[in-house]
MIMARKOL-197336 format. One record per residue (C-alpha): residue in three letters; x, y, z. Coordinates in steps of 0.25 Angstrom, whole numbers, padded with zeros to 4 digits, always signed. Each point is the difference from the previous one (the first is absolute). Layout:
ALAXYZ ...
% end
This chain:
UNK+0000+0000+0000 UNK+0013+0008+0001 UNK-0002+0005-0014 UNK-0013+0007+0002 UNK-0003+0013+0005 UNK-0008-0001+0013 UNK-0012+0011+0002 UNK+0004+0008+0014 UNK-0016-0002+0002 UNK-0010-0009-0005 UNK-0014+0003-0001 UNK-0004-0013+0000 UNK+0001-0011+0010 UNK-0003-0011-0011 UNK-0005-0001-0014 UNK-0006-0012-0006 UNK-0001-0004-0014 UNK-0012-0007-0005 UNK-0015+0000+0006 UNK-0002-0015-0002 UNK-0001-0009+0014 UNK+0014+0002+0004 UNK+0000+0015-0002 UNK-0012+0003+0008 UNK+0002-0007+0012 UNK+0014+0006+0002 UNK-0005+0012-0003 UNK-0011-0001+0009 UNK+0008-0005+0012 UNK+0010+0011-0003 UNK-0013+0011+0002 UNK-0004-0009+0012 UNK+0014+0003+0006 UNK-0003+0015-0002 UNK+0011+0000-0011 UNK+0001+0010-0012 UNK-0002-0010-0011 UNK-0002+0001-0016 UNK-0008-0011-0010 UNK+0004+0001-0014 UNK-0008-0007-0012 UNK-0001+0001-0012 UNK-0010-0009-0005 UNK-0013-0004+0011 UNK-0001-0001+0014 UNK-0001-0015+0005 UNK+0008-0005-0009 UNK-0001-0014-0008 UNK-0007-0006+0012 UNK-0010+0010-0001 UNK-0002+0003-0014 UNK+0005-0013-0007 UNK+0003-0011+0008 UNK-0008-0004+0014 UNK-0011+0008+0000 UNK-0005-0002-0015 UNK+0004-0016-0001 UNK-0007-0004+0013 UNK-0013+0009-0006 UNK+0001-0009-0012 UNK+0003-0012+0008 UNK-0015+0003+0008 UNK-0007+0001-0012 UNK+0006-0010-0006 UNK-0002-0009+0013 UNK-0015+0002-0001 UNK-0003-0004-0014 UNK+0008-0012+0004 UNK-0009-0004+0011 UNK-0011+0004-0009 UNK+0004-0012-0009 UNK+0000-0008+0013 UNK-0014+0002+0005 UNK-0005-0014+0000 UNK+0010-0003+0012 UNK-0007+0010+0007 UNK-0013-0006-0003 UNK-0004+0009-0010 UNK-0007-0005-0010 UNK+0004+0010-0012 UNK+0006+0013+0003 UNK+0009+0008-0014 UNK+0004+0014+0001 UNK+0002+0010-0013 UNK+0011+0009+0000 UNK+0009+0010-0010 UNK+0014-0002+0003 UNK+0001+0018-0002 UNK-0009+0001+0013 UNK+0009-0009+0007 UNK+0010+0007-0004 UNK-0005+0014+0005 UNK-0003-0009+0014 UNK+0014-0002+0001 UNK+0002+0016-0002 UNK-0010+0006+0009 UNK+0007-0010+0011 UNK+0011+0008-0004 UNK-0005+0012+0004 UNK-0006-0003+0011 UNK+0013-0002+0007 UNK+0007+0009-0008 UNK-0003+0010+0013 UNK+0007-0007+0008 UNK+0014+0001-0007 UNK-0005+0016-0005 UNK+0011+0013+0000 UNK-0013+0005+0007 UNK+0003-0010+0011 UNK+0013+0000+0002 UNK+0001+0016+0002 UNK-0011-0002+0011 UNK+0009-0009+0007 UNK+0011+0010-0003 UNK+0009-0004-0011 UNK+0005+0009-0012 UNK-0005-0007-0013 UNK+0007+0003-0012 UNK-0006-0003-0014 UNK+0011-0002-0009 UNK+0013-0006-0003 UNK+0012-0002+0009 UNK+0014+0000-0003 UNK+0012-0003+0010 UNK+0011+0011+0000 UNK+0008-0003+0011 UNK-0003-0007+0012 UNK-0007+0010+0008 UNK-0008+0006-0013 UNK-0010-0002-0008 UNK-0006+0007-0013 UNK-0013+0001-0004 UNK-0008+0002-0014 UNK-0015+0001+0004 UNK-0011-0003-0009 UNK-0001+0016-0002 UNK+0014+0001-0005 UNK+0007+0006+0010 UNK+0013-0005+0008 UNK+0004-0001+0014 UNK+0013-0005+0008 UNK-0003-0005+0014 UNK+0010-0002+0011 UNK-0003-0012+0008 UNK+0006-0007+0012 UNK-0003-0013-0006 UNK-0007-0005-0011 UNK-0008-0013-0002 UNK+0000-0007-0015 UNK-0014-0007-0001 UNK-0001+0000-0015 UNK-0006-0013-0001 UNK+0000-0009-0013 UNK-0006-0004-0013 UNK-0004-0012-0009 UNK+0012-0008-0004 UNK-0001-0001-0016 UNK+0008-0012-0005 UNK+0008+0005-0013 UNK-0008-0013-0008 UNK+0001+0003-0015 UNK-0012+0006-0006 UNK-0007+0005+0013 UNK-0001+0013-0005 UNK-0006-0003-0011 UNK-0010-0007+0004 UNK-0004+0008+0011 UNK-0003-0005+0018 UNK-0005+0003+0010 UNK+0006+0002+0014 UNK-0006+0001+0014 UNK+0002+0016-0002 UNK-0008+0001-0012 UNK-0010-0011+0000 UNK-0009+0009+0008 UNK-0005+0007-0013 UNK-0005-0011-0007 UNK-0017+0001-0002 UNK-0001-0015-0008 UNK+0005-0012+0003 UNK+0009-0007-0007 UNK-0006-0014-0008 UNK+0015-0006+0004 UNK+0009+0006+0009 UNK+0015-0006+0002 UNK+0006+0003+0013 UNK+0014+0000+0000 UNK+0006-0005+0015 UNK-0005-0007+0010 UNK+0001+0006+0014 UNK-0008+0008+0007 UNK-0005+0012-0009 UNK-0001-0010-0013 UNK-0007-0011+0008 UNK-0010+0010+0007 UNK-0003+0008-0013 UNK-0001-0013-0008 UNK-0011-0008+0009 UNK-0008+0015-0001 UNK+0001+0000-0014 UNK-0004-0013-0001 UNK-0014+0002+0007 UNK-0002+0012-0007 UNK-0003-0009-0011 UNK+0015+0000-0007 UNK+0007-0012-0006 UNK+0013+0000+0008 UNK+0014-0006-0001 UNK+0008+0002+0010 UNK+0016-0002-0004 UNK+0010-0003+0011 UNK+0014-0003-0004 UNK+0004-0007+0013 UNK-0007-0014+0003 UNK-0012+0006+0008 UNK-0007+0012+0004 UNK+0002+0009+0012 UNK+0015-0007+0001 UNK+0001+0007+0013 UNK-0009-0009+0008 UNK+0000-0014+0001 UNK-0003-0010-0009 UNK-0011-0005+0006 UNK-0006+0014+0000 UNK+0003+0003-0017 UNK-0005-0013-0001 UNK-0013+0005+0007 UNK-0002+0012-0006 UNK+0003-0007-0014 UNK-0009-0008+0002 UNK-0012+0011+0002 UNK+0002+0006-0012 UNK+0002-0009-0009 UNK-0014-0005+0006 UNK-0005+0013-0003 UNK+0005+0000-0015 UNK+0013+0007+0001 UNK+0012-0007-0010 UNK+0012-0002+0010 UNK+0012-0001-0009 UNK+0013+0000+0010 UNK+0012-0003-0007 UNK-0002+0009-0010 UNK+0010+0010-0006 UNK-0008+0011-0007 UNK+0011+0002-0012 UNK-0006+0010-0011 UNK-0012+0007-0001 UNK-0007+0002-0014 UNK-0010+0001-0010 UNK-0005-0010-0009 UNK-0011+0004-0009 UNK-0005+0009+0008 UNK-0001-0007+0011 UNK+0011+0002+0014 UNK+0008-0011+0004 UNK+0010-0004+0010 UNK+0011-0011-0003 UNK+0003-0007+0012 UNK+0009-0011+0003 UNK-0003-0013+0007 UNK+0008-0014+0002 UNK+0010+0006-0011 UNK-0013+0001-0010 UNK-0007+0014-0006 UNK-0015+0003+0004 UNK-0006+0010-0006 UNK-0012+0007+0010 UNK-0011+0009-0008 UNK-0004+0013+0009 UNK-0006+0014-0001 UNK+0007+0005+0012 UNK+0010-0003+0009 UNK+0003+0004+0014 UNK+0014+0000+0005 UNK+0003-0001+0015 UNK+0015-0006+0000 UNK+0004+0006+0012 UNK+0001+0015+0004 UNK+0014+0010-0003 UNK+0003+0011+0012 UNK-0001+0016-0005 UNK+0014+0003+0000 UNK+0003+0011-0011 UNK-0005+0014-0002 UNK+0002+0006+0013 UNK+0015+0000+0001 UNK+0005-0013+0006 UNK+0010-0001-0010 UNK+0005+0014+0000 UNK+0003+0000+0017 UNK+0006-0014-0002 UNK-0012-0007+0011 UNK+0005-0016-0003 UNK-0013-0007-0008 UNK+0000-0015-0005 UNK-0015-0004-0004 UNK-0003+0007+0013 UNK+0008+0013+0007 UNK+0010-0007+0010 UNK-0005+0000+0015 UNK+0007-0004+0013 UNK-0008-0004+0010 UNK-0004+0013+0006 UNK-0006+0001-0015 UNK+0011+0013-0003 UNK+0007+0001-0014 UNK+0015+0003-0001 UNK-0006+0012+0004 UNK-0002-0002+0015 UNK-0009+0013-0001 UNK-0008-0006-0012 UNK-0009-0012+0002 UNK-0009-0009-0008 UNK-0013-0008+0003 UNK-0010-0008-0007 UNK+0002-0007-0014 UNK+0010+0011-0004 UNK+0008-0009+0012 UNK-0005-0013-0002 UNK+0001-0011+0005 UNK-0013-0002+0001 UNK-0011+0008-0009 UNK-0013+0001+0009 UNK-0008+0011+0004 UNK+0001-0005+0015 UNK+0014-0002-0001 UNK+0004+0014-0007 UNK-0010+0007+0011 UNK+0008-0010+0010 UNK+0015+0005-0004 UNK-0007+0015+0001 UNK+0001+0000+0013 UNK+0014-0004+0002 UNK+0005+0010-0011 UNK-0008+0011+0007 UNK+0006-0001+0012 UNK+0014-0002-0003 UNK+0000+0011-0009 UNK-0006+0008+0011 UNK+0009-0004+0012 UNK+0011-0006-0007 UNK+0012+0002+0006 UNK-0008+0000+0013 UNK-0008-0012+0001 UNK-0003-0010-0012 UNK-0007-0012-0004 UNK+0005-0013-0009 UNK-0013-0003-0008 UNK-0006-0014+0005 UNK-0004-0009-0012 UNK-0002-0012+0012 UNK-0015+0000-0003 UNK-0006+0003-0013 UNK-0012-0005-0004 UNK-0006+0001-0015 UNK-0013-0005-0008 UNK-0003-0004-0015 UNK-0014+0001-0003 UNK-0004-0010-0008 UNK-0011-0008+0003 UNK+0004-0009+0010 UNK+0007+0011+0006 UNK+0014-0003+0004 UNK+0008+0008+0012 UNK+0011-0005+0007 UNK+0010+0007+0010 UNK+0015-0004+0002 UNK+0006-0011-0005 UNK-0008-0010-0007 UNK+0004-0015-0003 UNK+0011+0001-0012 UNK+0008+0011+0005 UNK-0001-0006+0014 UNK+0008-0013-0008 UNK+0008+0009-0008 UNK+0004+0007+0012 UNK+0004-0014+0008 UNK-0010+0006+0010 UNK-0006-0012+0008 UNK-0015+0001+0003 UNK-0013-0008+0002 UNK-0012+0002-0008 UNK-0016+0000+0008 UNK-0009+0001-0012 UNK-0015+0001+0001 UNK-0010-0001-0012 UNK-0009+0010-0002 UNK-0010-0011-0007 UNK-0001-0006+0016 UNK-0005+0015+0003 UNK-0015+0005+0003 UNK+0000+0011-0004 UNK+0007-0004-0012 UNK-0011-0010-0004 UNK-0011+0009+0003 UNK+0005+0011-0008 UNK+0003-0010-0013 UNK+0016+0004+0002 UNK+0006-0013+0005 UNK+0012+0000-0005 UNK+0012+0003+0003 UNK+0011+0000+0011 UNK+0006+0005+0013 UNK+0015-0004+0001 UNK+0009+0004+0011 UNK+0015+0000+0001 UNK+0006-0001+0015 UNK+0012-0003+0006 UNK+0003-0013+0002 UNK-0008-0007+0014 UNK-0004+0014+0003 UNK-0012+0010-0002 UNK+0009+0010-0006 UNK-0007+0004-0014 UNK+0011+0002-0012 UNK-0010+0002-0011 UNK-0015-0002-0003 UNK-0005-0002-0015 UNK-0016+0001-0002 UNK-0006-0002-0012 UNK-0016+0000+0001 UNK-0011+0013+0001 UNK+0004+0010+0006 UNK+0015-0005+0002 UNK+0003+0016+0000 UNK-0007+0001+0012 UNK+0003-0012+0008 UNK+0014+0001-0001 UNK+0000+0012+0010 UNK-0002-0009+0013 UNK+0014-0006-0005 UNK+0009+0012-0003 UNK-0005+0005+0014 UNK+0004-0012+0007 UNK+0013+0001-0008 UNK+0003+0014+0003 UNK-0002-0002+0015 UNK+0006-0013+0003 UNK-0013-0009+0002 UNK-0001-0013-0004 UNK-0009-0010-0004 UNK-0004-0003+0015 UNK-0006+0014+0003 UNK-0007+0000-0014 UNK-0006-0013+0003 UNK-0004+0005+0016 UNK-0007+0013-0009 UNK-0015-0001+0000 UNK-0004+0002-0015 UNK-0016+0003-0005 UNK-0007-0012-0006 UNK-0002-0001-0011 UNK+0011+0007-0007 UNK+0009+0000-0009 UNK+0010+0004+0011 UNK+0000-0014+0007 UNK+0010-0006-0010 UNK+0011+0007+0007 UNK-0005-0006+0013 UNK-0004-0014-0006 UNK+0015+0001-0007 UNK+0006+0002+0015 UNK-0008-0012+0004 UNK+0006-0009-0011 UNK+0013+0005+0006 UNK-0004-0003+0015 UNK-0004-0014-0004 UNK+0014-0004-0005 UNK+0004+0006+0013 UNK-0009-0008+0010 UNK+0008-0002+0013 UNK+0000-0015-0002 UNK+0006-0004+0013 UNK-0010+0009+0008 UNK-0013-0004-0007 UNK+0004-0016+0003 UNK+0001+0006+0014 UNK-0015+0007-0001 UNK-0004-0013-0007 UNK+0003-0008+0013 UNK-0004+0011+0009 UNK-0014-0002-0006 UNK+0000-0014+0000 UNK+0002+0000+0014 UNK-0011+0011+0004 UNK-0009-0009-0006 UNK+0003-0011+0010 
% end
């Protein structure tokens, strides 16, 4: 930093870069700390989560969810039930979702709360200034303690030949569409291809889902893809995994993609193609390069989530590792923080616990480690796992399927990872990264009194699997004979 010129003053305690999820909590906890802070950005408030990637996929997903169980009336005991629907009012559903939780994320908001929001673009000049080209035109240079890069990320857009041509769509873009595709290729199968595609699919498309590894959602385990595979291709979805998409083109008048499988061509027909490969970090336009902040597919964080920069931090999918909404307002914290009190107090950023959800139908959550990275990792560990088929509520709601699986430690309670896949998996998985936050086990979930009939009991009945294969064998034997000799 001895090459820069440090400001005598600064006006600013911290500004922040970027109003998606990671940029509004630190700037809100920074207001809440009765700092002086600045929001900079120069596209909308919220972010992707807001304006292309949580809010409007889980609005289609409802929609799509319904007419699903419209198609299933007859296990509800409903003799004939269809509903009519134009995919455009769907789609303007999905929008005024939008904007109803567009308030909560608004400039208007924020000011209230007392945070200086900029609209327009920012620019690193030194480490302790910042320019500014509003949406008016005109420039600023703001002097800041510290500064906060939450410039999230974008959809990764393999280089495949003939992709231009032909034209996709991305989960930033697919929000304009008002018809539905008659075929839709989804290219990648993890969470965003895999949610969008079992949408499309009930929505009336005839949907391929291409997936160049052996299975789909490769993070989970096998027996979870294998799950979730199953569904769809249930549901009418083509799953192709081990498929290299290789060229995209146009054959009398008709798009196609050339694939490769098992060393042979396959030629696929489509009209639209959605690509959801993975997500790229925001790292250009806004000086990294020109202040020498250190970047690989992500800006370089220690542990206290500071750049080479110890002045300068970075939080959320501009960061990584991990690209969630939850996470990046979860990293906010510890960025805030430190780059308020930093040299005084700070935090290391704690990824012990993190939970995420794909919401696909079975839903499938989970929360530290899961079966195949416990093995990769050498990690012993038991499995207790209860079926929710064995569940009440489960029966009664025509959703009997699925599992609860939990990790522990070997001959003890102490939970190391919990996959669900099932309804409302999303939900249920809360009870779990409690316990593993604060250090209770299986015992005290089991010893927890849970409503029936819920969906909630799983975790109890899951902790129950586990007490069963830990029955105090030599002290029942002992009850056993204490009963007998009560009875004379």
């Amino acid at each position: 930093m001895s090459r820069w010129k440090k400001p005598s003053r600064f006006e600013r305690n911290l500004v922040v870069i970027g109003a998606g999820s990671a940029g509004l909590v630190t700037a809100y906890i920074a207001a809440v700390l009765k700092a002086k802070v600045t929001l900079i950005e120069k596209h909308r408030m919220g972010g992707d989560c807001l304006n292309t990637g949580c809010v409007p996929s889980k609005a289609l997903i409802r929609s799509a969810k319904f007419l699903s169980q419209v198609a299933r009336a007859k296990e509800f005991g409903i003799r004939e039930a269809h509903a009519e629907f134009d995919f455009a009012d769907v789609m303007a559903r999905v929008q005024r979702v939008v904007q109803a939780i567009e308030p909560h994320d608004s400039a208007e908001r924020y000011s209230g709360l007392g945070v200086e929001v900029i609209a327009g673009t920012a620019k690193l000049v030194s480490p302790w200034e910042v320019d500014v080209v509003r949406q008016d035109g005109s420039t600023q240079r703001l002097s800041t303690r510290s500064i906060v890069i939450t410039a999230g990320g974008r959809p990764f857009v393999p280089p495949i030949p003939g992709i231009e041509e032909t034209g996709y769509l991305t989960s930033d873009t697919v929000w304009a569409m008002r018809e539905l595709p008659r075929r839709l290729v989804v290219l990648g199968g993890g969470p965003i291809g895999a949610e969008l595609a079992q949408a499309f699919a009930r929505f009336g498309a005839r949907v391929t889902l291409i997936q160049q590894g052996p299975r789909i959602l490769n993070r989970e385990d096998p027996e979870v893809s294998e799950l979730v595979s199953r569904r769809f291709r249930d549901e009418g979805i083509d799953v192709r995994v081990e498929h290299q998409a290789k060229q995209f083109l146009v054959e009398n008048g008709e798009k196609v993609l050339v694939a490769e499988h098992g060393g042979r061509e396959v030629r696929i027909p489509f009209d639209a193609v959605l690509v959801a490969v993975g997500r790229a970090a925001n790292l250009t336009g806004y000086g990294l390069e020109e202040l020498g902040v250190k970047t690989s597919r992500t800006v370089g964080t220690n542990a206290f989530l500071q750049t080479n920069y110890p002045n300068i931090y970075a939080a959320g999918d501009v960061a990584g590792p991990f690209q969630f909404t939850h996470t990046a307002a979860h990293q906010a914290w510890y960025a805030a923080v430190n780059a308020l009190f930093d040299p005084f107090k700070k935090f290391k950023a704690d990824y012990s616990v993190i939970p995420w959800a794909t919401f696909v139908d079975p839903e499938v959550a989970r929360v530290g480690l899961n079966e195949q990275e416990a093995k990769e990792k050498g990690i012993p560990f038991e499995i207790s796992r209860y079926d929710l088929a064995e569940l009440d509520r489960a029966i009664v709601d025509a959703e009997a399927h699925g599992f609860v699986k939990v990790l522990t430690v070997p001959d003890k309670d102490k939970i190391l990872g919990v996959a669900i896949v099932g309804e409302h998996a999303g939900d249920l998985i809360a009870e779990y990264v409690l316990a593993m936050k604060h250090g209770i086990g299986l015992n005290k979930i089991l010893d927890t009194l849970h409503i029936y009939p819920t969906l909630a009991e799983a975790n109890k009945y899951a902790a129950g699997v586990w007490k069963k294969a830990h029955a105090p064998e030599r002290l029942l034997r002992w009850v056993e004979r204490f009963h007998a000799w009560r009875r004379g």
